[in-house]
N, C-alpha and C positions, 0 to 999 in steps of 0.2 A: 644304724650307720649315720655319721655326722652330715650334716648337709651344712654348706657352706654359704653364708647370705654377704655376701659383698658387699660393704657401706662404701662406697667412693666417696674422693674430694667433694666435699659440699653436698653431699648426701647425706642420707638417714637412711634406720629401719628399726620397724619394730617385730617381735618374732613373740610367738608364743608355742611352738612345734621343741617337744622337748630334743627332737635330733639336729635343731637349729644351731649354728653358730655363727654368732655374728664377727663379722673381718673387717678391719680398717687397715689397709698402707703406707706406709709412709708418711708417718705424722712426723715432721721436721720443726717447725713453726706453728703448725697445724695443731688444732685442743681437738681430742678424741676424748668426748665422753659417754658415758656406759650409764643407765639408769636399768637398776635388776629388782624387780617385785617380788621377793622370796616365798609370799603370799599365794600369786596367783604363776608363777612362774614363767614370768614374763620379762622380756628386757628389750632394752631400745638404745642406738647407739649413731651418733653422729659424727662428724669429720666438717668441723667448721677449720676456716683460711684466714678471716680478717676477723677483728673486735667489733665494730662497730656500721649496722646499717645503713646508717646515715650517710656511710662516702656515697654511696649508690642507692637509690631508695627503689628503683628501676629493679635493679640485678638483686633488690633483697627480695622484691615480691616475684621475684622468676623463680630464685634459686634462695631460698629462706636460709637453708642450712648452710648457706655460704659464711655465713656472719654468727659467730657466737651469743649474741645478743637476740636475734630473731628467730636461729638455730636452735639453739638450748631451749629455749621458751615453746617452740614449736613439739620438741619432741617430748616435752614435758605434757604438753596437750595433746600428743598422741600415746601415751600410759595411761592420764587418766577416762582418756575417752573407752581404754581399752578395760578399766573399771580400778585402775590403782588407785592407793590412797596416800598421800603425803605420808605419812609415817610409815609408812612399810617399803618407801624406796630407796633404795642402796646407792650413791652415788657417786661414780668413780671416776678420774681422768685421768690422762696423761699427755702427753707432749709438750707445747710449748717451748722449745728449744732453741736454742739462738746459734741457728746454719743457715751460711752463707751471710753471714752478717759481722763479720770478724770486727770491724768498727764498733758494733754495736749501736749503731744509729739508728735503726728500724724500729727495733725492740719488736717487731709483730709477735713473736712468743710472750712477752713480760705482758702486753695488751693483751693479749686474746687468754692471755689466766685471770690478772684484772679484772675484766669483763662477766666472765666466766662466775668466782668470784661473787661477784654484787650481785649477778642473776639469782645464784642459790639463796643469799642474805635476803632478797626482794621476797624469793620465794620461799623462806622461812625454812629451806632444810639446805643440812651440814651435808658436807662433803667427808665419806668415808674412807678414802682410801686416794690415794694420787700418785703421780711419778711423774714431775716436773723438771722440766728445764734441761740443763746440758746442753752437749754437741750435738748429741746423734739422735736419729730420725726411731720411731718404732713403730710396730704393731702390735695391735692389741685383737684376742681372740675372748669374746663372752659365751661362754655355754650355755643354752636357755636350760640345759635339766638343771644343771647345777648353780649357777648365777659364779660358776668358776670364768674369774680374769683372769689370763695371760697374756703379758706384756713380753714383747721377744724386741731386742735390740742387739746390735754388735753380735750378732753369734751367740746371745744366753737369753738363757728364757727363767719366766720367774712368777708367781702369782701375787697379782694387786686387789 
Protein backbone atom coordinates (compact mmCIF):
# COMPACT_ATOMS: atom_id res chain seq x y z
CA UNK A 1 0.00 0.00 0.00
CA UNK A 2 1.32 3.51 -1.04
CA UNK A 3 2.42 5.71 1.74
CA UNK A 4 2.28 9.29 1.05
CA UNK A 5 5.56 11.60 2.14
CA UNK A 6 4.49 15.25 1.80
CA UNK A 7 7.43 17.52 0.50
CA UNK A 8 5.85 21.08 1.47
CA UNK A 9 6.83 24.61 0.41
CA UNK A 10 10.52 24.76 1.14
CA UNK A 11 10.81 21.39 2.12
CA UNK A 12 12.59 18.23 1.12
CA UNK A 13 12.55 14.44 1.52
CA UNK A 14 14.44 11.64 0.88
CA UNK A 15 12.67 7.92 0.87
CA UNK A 16 13.97 4.78 0.18
CA UNK A 17 10.72 2.44 1.43
CA UNK A 18 9.58 1.04 -1.86
CA UNK A 19 5.72 1.96 -0.81
CA UNK A 20 7.06 5.55 -0.50
CA UNK A 21 5.69 8.25 -2.65
CA UNK A 22 6.99 11.40 -2.54
CA UNK A 23 4.07 14.69 -3.05
CA UNK A 24 4.79 18.20 -3.71
CA UNK A 25 1.62 20.93 -4.24
CA UNK A 26 1.32 23.59 -5.78
CA UNK A 27 4.33 24.31 -7.63
CA UNK A 28 3.18 27.73 -9.44
CA UNK A 29 6.45 29.67 -9.56
CA UNK A 30 7.85 27.05 -7.34
CA UNK A 31 11.01 24.29 -9.15
CA UNK A 32 9.94 20.99 -7.78
CA UNK A 33 12.72 18.82 -8.42
CA UNK A 34 13.02 14.88 -8.20
CA UNK A 35 16.38 13.22 -7.92
CA UNK A 36 15.70 8.97 -8.54
CA UNK A 37 18.76 6.38 -7.86
CA UNK A 38 17.51 3.47 -10.16
CA UNK A 39 20.39 1.74 -8.60
CA UNK A 40 19.63 1.85 -5.09
CA UNK A 41 15.95 2.81 -5.28
CA UNK A 42 16.07 5.76 -3.82
CA UNK A 43 14.70 9.34 -4.49
CA UNK A 44 14.55 12.66 -3.11
CA UNK A 45 12.50 15.61 -3.87
CA UNK A 46 12.38 19.35 -3.07
CA UNK A 47 9.89 22.34 -3.44
CA UNK A 48 12.19 25.34 -3.43
CA UNK A 49 10.24 29.38 -3.81
CA UNK A 50 13.07 31.87 -4.67
CA UNK A 51 16.47 31.47 -6.81
CA UNK A 52 18.90 32.66 -4.89
CA UNK A 53 20.20 32.59 -0.88
CA UNK A 54 21.67 35.60 -0.87
CA UNK A 55 18.33 37.85 -0.33
CA UNK A 56 18.27 36.14 3.00
CA UNK A 57 21.35 34.32 4.20
CA UNK A 58 19.29 34.13 7.78
CA UNK A 59 16.09 32.34 6.17
CA UNK A 60 18.64 30.13 3.97
CA UNK A 61 20.28 28.67 6.97
CA UNK A 62 16.73 28.00 8.76
CA UNK A 63 15.05 26.90 5.82
CA UNK A 64 17.73 25.65 3.10
CA UNK A 65 15.28 24.35 0.68
CA UNK A 66 13.61 27.55 0.44
CA UNK A 67 16.11 28.71 -2.26
CA UNK A 68 17.08 26.65 -5.12
CA UNK A 69 20.60 27.34 -4.99
CA UNK A 70 21.11 25.90 -1.33
CA UNK A 71 17.95 23.69 -1.75
CA UNK A 72 19.01 21.61 -4.69
CA UNK A 73 22.64 21.29 -3.38
CA UNK A 74 21.32 20.31 -0.04
CA UNK A 75 19.27 17.58 -1.32
CA UNK A 76 21.95 16.33 -3.62
CA UNK A 77 24.00 15.94 -0.27
CA UNK A 78 21.20 14.01 1.14
CA UNK A 79 21.40 10.93 -1.99
CA UNK A 80 24.91 10.84 -1.77
CA UNK A 81 25.10 10.65 1.95
CA UNK A 82 22.38 7.91 1.52
CA UNK A 83 25.29 6.18 -0.92
CA UNK A 84 24.18 7.51 -4.63
CA UNK A 85 26.51 8.05 -7.16
CA UNK A 86 26.59 10.99 -9.73
CA UNK A 87 25.97 8.77 -12.59
CA UNK A 88 23.14 6.82 -11.63
CA UNK A 89 20.86 9.88 -10.78
CA UNK A 90 17.89 10.70 -12.77
CA UNK A 91 17.07 14.20 -12.52
CA UNK A 92 13.69 15.66 -13.01
CA UNK A 93 11.92 19.07 -12.61
CA UNK A 94 8.97 20.85 -13.15
CA UNK A 95 7.31 24.21 -12.43
CA UNK A 96 8.50 27.31 -12.85
CA UNK A 97 5.61 29.14 -14.08
CA UNK A 98 4.74 32.52 -14.57
CA UNK A 99 1.27 33.04 -11.96
CA UNK A 100 0.24 35.89 -10.80
CA UNK A 101 2.73 37.75 -12.49
CA UNK A 102 0.60 38.75 -15.73
CA UNK A 103 3.35 41.73 -16.27
CA UNK A 104 5.94 39.57 -16.21
CA UNK A 105 8.11 41.60 -13.97
CA UNK A 106 9.05 39.18 -11.30
CA UNK A 107 10.06 36.41 -13.47
CA UNK A 108 10.54 34.17 -10.07
CA UNK A 109 9.71 31.03 -12.37
CA UNK A 110 12.44 32.05 -15.28
CA UNK A 111 15.02 32.66 -12.05
CA UNK A 112 14.54 29.71 -10.06
CA UNK A 113 14.95 27.31 -13.53
CA UNK A 114 18.15 29.56 -14.28
CA UNK A 115 19.47 28.88 -10.93
CA UNK A 116 18.37 25.41 -11.02
CA UNK A 117 20.13 25.12 -14.30
CA UNK A 118 23.82 26.25 -13.29
CA UNK A 119 23.42 23.97 -9.95
CA UNK A 120 23.23 20.72 -12.21
CA UNK A 121 26.09 22.29 -14.94
CA UNK A 122 28.39 23.04 -11.42
CA UNK A 123 27.43 19.70 -10.42
CA UNK A 124 28.40 17.92 -13.73
CA UNK A 125 24.98 16.11 -14.35
CA UNK A 126 22.10 16.67 -17.02
CA UNK A 127 18.82 17.06 -16.36
CA UNK A 128 16.58 14.23 -17.74
CA UNK A 129 13.31 14.93 -18.03
CA UNK A 130 11.43 18.56 -17.21
CA UNK A 131 8.00 20.29 -17.50
CA UNK A 132 8.57 23.97 -17.50
CA UNK A 133 7.07 27.13 -17.46
CA UNK A 134 3.24 28.06 -18.44
CA UNK A 135 0.40 29.32 -16.44
CA UNK A 136 -0.63 26.76 -14.18
CA UNK A 137 0.60 25.41 -10.89
CA UNK A 138 1.29 21.32 -10.58
CA UNK A 139 1.94 18.39 -8.68
CA UNK A 140 4.33 16.10 -8.89
CA UNK A 141 4.00 12.34 -7.40
CA UNK A 142 7.68 10.19 -7.47
CA UNK A 143 7.19 6.43 -6.75
CA UNK A 144 10.35 5.19 -4.88
CA UNK A 145 9.67 1.32 -6.25
CA UNK A 146 9.60 2.46 -9.58
CA UNK A 147 11.44 6.07 -9.83
CA UNK A 148 7.67 6.66 -11.85
CA UNK A 149 7.03 10.60 -12.24
CA UNK A 150 3.78 11.97 -12.30
CA UNK A 151 3.09 15.40 -13.08
CA UNK A 152 -0.89 16.32 -12.61
CA UNK A 153 -1.87 19.88 -13.73
CA UNK A 154 -5.32 21.30 -14.83
CA UNK A 155 -7.22 18.12 -14.39
CA UNK A 156 -4.44 15.68 -16.61
CA UNK A 157 -2.06 13.74 -15.51
CA UNK A 158 0.97 12.43 -17.31
CA UNK A 159 4.45 10.84 -16.77
CA UNK A 160 7.79 12.98 -16.62
Amino acid sequence: MAHNVIVDIAGAAVADSPEDVLVTYSLGSCLGVTLYDPVLHIGGMCHCMLPLSQIDTQKAADKPFMFVDTGVTQLLDLMFKRGSRKKDILVRAAGAARVMDNSNLFRIGERNYAVFRKVMWKNGLLIKREDIGGEKSRTLRLHIATGQLIVRSAGMEWEL
